[in-house]
C-alpha positions in Angstrom: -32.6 25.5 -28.6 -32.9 21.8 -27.7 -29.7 21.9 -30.4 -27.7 24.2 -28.6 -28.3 21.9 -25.0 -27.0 18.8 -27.2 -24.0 20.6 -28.0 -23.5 22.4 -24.8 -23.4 18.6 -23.1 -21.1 17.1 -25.8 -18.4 19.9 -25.3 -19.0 19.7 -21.4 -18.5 15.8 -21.8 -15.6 15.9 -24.1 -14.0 18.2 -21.6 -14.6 15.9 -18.6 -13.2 12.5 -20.3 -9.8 15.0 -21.0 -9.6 16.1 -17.8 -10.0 12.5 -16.7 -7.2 11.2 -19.1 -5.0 14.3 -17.8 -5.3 13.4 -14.3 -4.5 9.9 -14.6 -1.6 10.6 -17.2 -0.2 12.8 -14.2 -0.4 9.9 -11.8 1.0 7.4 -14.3 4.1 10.2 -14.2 3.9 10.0 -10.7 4.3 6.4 -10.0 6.5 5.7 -12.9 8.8 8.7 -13.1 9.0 9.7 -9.8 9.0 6.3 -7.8 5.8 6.6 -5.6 5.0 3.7 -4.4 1.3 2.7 -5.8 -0.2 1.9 -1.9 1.0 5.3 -0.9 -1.0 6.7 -3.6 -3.9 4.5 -2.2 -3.7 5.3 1.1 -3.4 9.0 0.5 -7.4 8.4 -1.7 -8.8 6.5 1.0 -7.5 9.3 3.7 -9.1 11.9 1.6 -12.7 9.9 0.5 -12.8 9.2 4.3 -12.2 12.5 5.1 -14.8 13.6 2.7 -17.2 11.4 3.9 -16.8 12.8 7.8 -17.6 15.9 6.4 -20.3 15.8 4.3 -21.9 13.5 6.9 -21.4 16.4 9.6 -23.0 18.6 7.0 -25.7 16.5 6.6 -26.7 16.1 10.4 -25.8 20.0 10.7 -28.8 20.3 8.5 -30.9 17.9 10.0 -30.2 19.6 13.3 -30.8 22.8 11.6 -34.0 21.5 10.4 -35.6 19.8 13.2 -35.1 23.2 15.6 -36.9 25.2 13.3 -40.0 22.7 13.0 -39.8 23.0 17.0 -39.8 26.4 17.5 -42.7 27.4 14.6 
């Protein structure tokens, strides 16, 4: 069993660091083949970790809210 979890991680692993290489092949095309300019590239990730980050931090005070109201009213 313990075996099969070991194996199970290693293919799951293997599969990210791929994934990983394919995605930044594919921006390496991008800048090089198709002229985008590297800081429009990094704009466009800061945009979208801000972005993110507004709305996992809503979530997270959604929750809280969510939380607080039902130690209130028990």
């Amino acid at each position: 069993m313990a075996q099969s979890n070991n194996r199970n991680a290693i293919k799951q692993r293997s599969a990210w660091i791929a994934s990983m290489l394919a995605c930044g092949g594919f921006l390496l095309m991008a800048v090089k083949v198709y002229d985008v300019p590297l800081s429009d590239m990094a704009s466009n990730l800061l945009t979208m970790v801000l972005g993110l980050v507004v709305i996992i931090g809503a979530a997270a005070l959604m929750g809280r809210l969510i939380a607080a109201l039902r130690k209130r009213f028990q």
